[in-house]
TORKOL-4160 file (C-alpha; in steps of 0.2 Angstrom, whole numbers, padded with zeros to 4 digits, m for minus):
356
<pt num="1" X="0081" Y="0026" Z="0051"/>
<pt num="2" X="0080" Y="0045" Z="0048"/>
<pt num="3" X="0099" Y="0048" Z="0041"/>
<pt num="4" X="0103" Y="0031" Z="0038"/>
<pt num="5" X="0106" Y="0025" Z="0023"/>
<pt num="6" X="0095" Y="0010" Z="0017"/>
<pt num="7" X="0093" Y="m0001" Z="0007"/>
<pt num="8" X="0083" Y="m0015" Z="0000"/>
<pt num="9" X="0094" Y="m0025" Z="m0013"/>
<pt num="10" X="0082" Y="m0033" Z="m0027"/>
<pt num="11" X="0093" Y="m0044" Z="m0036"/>
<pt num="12" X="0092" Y="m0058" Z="m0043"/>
<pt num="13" X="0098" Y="m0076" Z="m0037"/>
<pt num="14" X="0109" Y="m0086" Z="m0047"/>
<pt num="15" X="0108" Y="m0103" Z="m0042"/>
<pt num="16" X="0115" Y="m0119" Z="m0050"/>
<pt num="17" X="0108" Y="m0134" Z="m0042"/>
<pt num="18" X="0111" Y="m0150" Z="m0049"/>
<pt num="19" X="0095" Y="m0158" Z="m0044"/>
<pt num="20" X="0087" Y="m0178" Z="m0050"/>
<pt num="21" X="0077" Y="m0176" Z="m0065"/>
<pt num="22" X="0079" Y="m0157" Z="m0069"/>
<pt num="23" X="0086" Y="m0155" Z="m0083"/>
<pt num="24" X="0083" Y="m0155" Z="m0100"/>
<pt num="25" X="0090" Y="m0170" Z="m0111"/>
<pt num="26" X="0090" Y="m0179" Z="m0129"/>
<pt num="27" X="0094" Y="m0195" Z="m0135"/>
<pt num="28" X="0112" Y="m0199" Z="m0141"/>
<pt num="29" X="0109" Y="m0203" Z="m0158"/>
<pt num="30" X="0092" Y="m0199" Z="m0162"/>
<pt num="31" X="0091" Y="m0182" Z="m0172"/>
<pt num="32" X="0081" Y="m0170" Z="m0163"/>
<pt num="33" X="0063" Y="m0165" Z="m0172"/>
<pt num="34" X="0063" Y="m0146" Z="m0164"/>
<pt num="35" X="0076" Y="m0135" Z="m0154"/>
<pt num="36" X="0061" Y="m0134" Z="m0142"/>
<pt num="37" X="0058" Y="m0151" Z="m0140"/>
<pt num="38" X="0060" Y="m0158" Z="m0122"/>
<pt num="39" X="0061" Y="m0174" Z="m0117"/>
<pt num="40" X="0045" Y="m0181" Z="m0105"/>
<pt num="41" X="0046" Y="m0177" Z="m0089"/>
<pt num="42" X="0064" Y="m0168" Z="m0091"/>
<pt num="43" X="0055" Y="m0151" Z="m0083"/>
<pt num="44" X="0063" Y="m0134" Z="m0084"/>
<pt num="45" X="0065" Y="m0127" Z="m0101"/>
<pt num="46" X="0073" Y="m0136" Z="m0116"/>
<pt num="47" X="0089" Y="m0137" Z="m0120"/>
<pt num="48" X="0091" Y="m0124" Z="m0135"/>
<pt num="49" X="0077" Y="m0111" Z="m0137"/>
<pt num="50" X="0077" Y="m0092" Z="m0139"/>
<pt num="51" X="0075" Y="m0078" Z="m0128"/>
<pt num="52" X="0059" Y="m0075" Z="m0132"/>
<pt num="53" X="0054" Y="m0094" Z="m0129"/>
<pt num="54" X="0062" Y="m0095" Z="m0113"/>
<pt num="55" X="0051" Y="m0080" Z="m0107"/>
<pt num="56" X="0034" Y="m0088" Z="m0113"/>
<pt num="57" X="0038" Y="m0106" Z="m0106"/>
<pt num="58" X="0047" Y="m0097" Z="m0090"/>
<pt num="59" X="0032" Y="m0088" Z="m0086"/>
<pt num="60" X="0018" Y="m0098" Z="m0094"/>
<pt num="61" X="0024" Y="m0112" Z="m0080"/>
<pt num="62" X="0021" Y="m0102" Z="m0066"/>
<pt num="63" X="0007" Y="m0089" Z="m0071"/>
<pt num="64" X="m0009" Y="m0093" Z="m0059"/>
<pt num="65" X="0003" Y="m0105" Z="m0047"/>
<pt num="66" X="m0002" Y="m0103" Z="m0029"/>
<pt num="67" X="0011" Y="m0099" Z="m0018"/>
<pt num="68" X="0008" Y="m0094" Z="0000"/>
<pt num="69" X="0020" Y="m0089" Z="0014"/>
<pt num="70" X="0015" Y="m0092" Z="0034"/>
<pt num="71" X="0030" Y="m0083" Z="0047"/>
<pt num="72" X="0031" Y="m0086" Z="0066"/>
<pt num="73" X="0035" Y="m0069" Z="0067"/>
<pt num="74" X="0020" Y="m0055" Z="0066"/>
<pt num="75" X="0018" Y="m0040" Z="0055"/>
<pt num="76" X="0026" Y="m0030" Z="0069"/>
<pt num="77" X="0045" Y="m0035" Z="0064"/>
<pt num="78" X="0052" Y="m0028" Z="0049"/>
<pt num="79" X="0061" Y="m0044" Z="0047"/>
<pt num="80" X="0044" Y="m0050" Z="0042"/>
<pt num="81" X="0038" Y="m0034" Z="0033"/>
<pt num="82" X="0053" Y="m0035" Z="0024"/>
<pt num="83" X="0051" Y="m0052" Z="0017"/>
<pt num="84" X="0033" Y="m0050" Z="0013"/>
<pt num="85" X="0036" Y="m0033" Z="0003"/>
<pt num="86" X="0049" Y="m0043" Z="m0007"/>
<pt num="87" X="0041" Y="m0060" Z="m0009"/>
<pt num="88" X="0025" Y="m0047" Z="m0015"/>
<pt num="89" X="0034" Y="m0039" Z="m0027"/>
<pt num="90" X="0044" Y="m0055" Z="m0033"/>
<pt num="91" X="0030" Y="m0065" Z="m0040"/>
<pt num="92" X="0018" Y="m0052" Z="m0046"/>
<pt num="93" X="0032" Y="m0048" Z="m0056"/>
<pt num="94" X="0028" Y="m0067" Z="m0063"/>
<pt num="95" X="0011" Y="m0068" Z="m0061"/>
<pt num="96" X="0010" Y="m0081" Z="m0045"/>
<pt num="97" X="m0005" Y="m0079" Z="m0034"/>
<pt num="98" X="0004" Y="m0077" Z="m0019"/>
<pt num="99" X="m0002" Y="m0072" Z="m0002"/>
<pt num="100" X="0006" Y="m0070" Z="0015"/>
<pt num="101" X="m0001" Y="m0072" Z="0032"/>
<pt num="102" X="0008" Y="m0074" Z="0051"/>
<pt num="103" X="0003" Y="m0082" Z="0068"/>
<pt num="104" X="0010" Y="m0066" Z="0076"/>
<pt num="105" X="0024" Y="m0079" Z="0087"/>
<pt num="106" X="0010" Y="m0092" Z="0092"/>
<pt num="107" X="0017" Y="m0108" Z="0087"/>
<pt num="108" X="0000" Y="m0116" Z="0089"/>
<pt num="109" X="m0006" Y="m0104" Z="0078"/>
<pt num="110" X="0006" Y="m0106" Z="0066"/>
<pt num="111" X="0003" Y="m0125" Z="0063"/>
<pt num="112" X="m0015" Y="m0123" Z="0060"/>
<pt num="113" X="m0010" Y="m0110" Z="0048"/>
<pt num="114" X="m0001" Y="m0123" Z="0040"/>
<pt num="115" X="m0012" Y="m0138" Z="0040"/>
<pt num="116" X="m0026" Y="m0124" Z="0032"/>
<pt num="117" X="m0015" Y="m0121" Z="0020"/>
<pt num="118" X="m0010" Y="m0138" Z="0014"/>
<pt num="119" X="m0029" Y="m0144" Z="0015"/>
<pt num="120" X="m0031" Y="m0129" Z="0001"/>
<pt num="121" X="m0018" Y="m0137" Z="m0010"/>
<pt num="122" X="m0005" Y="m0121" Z="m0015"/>
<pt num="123" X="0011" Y="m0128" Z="m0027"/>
<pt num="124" X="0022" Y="m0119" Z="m0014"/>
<pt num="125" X="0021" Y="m0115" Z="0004"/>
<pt num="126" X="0034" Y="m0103" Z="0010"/>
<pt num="127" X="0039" Y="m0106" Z="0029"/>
<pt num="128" X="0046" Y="m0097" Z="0044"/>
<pt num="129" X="0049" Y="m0111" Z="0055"/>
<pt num="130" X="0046" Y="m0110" Z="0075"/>
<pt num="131" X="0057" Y="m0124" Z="0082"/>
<pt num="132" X="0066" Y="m0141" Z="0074"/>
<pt num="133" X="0051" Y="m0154" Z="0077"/>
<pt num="134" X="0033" Y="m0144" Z="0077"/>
<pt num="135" X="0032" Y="m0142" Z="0059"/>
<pt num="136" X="0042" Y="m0158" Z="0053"/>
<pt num="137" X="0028" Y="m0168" Z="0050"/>
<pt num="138" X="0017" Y="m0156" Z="0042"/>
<pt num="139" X="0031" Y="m0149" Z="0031"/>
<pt num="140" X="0031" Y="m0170" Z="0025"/>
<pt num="141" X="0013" Y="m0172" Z="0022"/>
<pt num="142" X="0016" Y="m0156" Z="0013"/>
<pt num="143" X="0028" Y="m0163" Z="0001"/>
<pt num="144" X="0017" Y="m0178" Z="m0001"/>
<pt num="145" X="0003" Y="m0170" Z="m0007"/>
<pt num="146" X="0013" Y="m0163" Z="m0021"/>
<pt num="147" X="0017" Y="m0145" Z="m0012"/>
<pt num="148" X="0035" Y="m0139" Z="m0012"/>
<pt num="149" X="0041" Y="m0130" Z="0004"/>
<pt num="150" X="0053" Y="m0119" Z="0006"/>
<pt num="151" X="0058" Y="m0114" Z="0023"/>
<pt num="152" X="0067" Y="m0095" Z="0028"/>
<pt num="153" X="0078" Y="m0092" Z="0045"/>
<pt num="154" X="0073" Y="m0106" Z="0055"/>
<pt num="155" X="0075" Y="m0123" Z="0048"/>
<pt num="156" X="0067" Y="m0140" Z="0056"/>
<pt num="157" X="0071" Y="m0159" Z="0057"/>
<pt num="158" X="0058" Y="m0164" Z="0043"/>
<pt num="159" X="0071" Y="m0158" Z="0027"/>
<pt num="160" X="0062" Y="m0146" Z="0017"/>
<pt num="161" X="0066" Y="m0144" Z="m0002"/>
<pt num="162" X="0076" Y="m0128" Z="0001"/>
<pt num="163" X="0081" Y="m0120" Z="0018"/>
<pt num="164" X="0085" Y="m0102" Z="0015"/>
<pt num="165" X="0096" Y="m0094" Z="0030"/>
<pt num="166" X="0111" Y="m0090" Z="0039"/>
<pt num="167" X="0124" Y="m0102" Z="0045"/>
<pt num="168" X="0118" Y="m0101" Z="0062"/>
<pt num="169" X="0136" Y="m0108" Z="0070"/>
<pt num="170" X="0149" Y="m0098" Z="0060"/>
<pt num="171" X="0138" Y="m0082" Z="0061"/>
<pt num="172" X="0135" Y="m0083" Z="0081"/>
<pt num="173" X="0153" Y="m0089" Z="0084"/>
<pt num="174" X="0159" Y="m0073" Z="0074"/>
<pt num="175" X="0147" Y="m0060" Z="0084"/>
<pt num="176" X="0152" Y="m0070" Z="0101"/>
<pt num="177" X="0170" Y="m0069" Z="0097"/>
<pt num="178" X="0167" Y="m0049" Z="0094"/>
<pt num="179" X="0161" Y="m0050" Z="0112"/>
<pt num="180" X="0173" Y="m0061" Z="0120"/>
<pt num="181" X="0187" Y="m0046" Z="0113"/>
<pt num="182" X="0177" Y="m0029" Z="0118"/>
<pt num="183" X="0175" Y="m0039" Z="0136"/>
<pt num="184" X="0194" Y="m0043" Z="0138"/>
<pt num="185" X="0198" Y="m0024" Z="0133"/>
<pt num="186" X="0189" Y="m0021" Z="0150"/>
<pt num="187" X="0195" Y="m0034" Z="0159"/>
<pt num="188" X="0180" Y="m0041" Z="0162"/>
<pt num="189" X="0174" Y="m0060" Z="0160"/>
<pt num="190" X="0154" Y="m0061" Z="0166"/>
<pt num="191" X="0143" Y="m0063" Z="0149"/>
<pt num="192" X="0127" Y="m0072" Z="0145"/>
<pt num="193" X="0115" Y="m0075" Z="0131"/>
<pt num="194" X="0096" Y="m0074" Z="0128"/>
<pt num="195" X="0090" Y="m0086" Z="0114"/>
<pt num="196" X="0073" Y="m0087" Z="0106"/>
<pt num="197" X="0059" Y="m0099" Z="0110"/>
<pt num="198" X="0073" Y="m0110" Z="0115"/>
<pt num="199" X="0070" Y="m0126" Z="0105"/>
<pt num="200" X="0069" Y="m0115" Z="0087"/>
<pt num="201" X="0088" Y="m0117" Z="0075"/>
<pt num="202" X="0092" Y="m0101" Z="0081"/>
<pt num="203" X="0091" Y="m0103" Z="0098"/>
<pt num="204" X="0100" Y="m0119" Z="0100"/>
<pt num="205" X="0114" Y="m0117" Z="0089"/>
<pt num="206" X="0116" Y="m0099" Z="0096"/>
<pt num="207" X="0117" Y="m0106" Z="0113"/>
<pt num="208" X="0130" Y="m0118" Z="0104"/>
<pt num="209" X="0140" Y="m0108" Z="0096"/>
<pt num="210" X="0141" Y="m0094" Z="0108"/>
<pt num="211" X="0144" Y="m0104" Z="0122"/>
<pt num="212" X="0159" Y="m0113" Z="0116"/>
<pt num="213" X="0167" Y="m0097" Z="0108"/>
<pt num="214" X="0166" Y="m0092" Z="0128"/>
<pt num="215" X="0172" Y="m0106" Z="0135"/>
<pt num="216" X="0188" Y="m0107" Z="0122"/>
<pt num="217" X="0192" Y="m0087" Z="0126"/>
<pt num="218" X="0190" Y="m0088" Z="0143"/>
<pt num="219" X="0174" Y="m0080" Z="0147"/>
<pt num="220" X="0162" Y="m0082" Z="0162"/>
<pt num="221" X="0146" Y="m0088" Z="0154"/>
<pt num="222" X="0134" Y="m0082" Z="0170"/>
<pt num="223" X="0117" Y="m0085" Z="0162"/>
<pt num="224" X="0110" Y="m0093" Z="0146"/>
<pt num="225" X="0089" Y="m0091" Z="0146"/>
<pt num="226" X="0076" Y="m0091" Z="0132"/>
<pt num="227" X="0069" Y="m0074" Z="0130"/>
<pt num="228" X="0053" Y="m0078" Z="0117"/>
<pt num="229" X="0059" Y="m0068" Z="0107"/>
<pt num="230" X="0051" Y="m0055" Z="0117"/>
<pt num="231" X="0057" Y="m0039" Z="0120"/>
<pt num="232" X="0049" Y="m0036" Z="0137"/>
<pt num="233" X="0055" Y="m0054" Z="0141"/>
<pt num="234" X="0071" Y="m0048" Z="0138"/>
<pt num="235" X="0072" Y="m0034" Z="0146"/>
<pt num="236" X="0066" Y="m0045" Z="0163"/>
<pt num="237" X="0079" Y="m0055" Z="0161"/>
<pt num="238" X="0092" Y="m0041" Z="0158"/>
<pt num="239" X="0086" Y="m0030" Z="0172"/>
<pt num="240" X="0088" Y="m0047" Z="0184"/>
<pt num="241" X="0104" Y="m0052" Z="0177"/>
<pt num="242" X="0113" Y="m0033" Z="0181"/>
<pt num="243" X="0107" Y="m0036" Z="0197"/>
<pt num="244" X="0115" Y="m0051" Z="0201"/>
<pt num="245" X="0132" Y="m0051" Z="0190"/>
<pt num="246" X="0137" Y="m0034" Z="0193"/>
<pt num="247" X="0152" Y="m0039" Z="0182"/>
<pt num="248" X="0143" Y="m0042" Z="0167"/>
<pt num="249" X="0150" Y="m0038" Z="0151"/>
<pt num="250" X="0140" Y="m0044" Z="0138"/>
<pt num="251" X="0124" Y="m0050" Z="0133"/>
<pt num="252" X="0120" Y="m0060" Z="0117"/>
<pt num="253" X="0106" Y="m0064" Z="0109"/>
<pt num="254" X="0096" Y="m0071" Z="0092"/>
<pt num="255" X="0086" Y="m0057" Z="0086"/>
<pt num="256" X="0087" Y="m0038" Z="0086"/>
<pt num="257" X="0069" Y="m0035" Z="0090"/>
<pt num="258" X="0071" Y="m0046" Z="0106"/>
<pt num="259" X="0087" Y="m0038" Z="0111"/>
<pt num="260" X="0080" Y="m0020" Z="0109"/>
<pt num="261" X="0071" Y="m0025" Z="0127"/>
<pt num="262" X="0089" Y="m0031" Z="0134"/>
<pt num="263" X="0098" Y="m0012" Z="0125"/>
<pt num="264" X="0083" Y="m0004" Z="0135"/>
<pt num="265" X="0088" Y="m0013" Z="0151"/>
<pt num="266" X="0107" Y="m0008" Z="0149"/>
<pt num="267" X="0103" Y="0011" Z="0144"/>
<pt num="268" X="0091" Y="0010" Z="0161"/>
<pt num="269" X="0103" Y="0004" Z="0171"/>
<pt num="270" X="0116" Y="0017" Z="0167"/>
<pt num="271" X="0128" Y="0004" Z="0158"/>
<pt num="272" X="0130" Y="0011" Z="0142"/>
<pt num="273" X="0148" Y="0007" Z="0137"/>
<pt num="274" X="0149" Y="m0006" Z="0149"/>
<pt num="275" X="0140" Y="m0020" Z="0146"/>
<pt num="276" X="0139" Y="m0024" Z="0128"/>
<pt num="277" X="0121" Y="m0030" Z="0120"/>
<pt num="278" X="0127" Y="m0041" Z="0103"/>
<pt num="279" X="0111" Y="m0048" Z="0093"/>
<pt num="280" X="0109" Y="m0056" Z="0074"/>
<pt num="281" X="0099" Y="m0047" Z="0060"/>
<pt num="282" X="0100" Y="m0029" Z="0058"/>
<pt num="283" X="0083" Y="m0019" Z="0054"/>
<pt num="284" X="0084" Y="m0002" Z="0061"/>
<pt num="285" X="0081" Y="m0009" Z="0077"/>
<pt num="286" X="0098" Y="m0013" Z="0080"/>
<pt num="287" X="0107" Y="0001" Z="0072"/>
<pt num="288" X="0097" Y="0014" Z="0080"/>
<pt num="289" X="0103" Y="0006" Z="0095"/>
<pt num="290" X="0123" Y="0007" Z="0087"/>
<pt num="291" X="0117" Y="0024" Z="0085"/>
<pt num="292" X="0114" Y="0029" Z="0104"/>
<pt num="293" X="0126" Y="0015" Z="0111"/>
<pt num="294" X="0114" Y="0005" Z="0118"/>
<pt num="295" X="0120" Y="m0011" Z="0105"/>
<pt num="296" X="0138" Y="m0014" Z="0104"/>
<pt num="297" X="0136" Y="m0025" Z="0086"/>
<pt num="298" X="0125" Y="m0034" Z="0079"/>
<pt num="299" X="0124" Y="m0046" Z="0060"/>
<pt num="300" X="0118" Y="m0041" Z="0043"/>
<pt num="301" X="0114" Y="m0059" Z="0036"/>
<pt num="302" X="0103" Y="m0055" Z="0022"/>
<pt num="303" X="0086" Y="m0056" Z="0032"/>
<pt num="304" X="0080" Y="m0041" Z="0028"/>
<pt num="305" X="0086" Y="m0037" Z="0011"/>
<pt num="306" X="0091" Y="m0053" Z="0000"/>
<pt num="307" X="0082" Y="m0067" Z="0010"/>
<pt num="308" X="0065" Y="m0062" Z="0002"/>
<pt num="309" X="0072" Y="m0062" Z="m0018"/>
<pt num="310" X="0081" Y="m0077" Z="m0013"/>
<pt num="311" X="0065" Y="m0088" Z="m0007"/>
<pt num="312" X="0058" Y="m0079" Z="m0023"/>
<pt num="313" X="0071" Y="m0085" Z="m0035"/>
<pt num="314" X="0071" Y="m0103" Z="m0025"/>
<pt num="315" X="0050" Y="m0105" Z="m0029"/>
<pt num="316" X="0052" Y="m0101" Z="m0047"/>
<pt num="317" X="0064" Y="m0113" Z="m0049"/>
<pt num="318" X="0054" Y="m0127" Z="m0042"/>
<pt num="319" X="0040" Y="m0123" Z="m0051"/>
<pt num="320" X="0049" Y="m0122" Z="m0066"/>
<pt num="321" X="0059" Y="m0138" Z="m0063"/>
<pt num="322" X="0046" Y="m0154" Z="m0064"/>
<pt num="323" X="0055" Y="m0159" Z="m0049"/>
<pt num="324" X="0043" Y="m0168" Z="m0037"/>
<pt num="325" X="0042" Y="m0161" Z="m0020"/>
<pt num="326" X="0053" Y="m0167" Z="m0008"/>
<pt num="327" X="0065" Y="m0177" Z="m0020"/>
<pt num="328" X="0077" Y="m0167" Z="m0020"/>
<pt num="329" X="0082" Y="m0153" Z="m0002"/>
<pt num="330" X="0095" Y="m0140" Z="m0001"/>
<pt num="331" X="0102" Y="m0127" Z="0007"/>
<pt num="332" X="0106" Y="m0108" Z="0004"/>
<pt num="333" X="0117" Y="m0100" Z="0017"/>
<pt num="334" X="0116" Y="m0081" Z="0014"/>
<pt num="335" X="0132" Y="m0070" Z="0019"/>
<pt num="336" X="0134" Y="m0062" Z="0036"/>
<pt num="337" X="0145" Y="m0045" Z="0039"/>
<pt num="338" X="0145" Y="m0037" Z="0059"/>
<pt num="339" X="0138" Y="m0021" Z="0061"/>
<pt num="340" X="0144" Y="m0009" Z="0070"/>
<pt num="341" X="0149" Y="0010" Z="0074"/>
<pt num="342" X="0160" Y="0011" Z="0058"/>
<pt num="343" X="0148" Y="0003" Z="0046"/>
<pt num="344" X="0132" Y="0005" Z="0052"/>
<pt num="345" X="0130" Y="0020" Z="0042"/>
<pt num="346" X="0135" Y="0012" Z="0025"/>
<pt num="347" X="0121" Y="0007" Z="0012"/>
<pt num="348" X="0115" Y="m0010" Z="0015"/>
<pt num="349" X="0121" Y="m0011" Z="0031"/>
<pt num="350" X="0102" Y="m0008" Z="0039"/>
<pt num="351" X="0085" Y="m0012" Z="0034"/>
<pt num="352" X="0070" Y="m0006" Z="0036"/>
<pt num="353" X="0052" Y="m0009" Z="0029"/>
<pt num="354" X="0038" Y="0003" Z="0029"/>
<pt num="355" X="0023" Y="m0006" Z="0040"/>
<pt num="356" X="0011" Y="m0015" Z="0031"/>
């Protein structure tokens, strides 16, 4: 990021979940023997212990659990890199055994990843999920064999006990409203959208949410094509798309690292400034593109600087809790903030991870 400021936020995640059978309880009535009694099966700590106590039980329950995370995405994305160099430091700070691995965006891959990994037995599996069904019945046969899953970015039909991400909706209705106004300040109406592996929570509720924010401001949605979340693909598309809709005005799309090929394509074509390139997430990737012009705006939502402690924070609780897996599923939404030329310089705006 060379001047930029940066920074990975480590904090810590308060959550309150209320959650079947994880807390502690006593009998009305009945005296209690011990301030650390707890009740069978109650999980989770007891209801009145010390400071040191909570320490010792906290960390005695997860010291030696297994915990392994398997991304679509390869250690080429700093979305990736990022989450493993939190998720690293997150449980070593507790004592898991915790290891990460990624299929490099081969979704076939991915789910013999994930099957391996459930064969070995880990107490938590930590998933970045490639599209809403592929992973849905692993992601059950997971939690029947006693293995919590927690699931980053991407979320799928099979409900797992956390999902950990963005608002997909709200956050692409936002950045496609962003586009809808710097297109009508040129009086131009021609925009299109480049989503992911197509079938994926991103892609689908981007194409969603984008295309009705266009439709309700009056835009001229030209084009709306899966890019892979390929950058070259991206750029194909982009390069074809100038060609044929001269009045093009913006482009949105679900990933930065994708919509770097679609910035190159715009800077290529000599159309800086006027056709705008709008992405989520924003590594460096996209704000060395606010930088030079090339991306008009893109959204911080956390994936490179809070999703990692959060998915951190979310494991230790399960492991903590005596919760079985899959009784109980939720879902964390992290915030989401546009980046652009006035803020992209701010700290925590951008991310970036050294390569692994």
């Amino acid at each position: 990021m060379g001047t930029y400021k940066q920074v990975i936020v480590a904090a810590g995640v308060a959550l309150t979940l209320v959650l079947t059978g994880c807390t502690s309880t006593r009998n009305e009535g009945t005296a209690e023997k011990s301030t650390t009694t707890q009740q069978t099966g109650s999980g989770g700590l007891p209801a009145i212990a010390s400071p040191q106590e909570v320490i010792a039980k906290s960390l005695s329950s997860m010291r030696g659990k297994k915990v392994q995370m398997i991304t679509i995405s390869g250690d080429g994305a700093a979305l990736t890199r990022a989450w493993k160099e939190r998720t690293v430091l997150g449980f070593r700070e507790v004592g898991v055994d915790f290891t990460a691995i990624n299929a490099n965006f081969d979704t076939q891959v991915l789910a013999q990843q994930v099957q391996t990994a459930i064969d070995q037995k880990p107490d938590a599996l930590i998933l970045h999920n490639a599209d809403l069904s592929g992973l849905a019945k692993l992601i059950q046969q997971a939690q029947s064999a006693g293995i919590y899953v927690i699931v980053l970015n991407l979320g799928s039909n099979a409900q797992s006990d956390a999902y950990i991400g963005p608002n997909w909706t709200a956050m692409v209705g936002k950045l496609a409203e962003r586009a809808a106004a710097d297109c009508k300040a040129m009086n131009k109406k021609d925009v299109a959208i480049i989503s992911g592996f197509a079938s994926d929570t991103g892609s689908l509720l981007t194409v969603e949410s984008a295309t009705q924010v266009f439709k309700d401001q009056g835009m001229n949605l030209v084009a709306s094509q899966p890019g892979q979340y390929d950058p070259t693909k991206a750029n194909e598309i982009t390069r074809t798309l100038l060609q044929q809709h001269p009045g093009l005005c913006a482009l949105i799309g679900n990933w930065d690292g994708m919509m770097s090929g679609a910035a190159n394509a715009v800077a290529q074509a000599g159309k800086i400034g006027q056709v705008g390139v709008y992405t989520t997430d924003s590594s460096d990737v996209a704000c060395d593109g606010i930088a030079k012009g090339t991306v008009a705006a893109a959204v911080n939502y956390g994936g490179g600087t809070t999703m990692g402690d959060n998915a951190v924070a979310v494991t230790q609780y399960l492991l903590q809790s005596g919760v079985t897996p899959g009784a109980s599923r939720t879902a964390l939404f992290t915030p989401t903030q546009i980046i652009d030329k006035s803020n992209y310089q701010l700290a925590g705006s951008c991310y970036a991870a050294a390569a692994q």
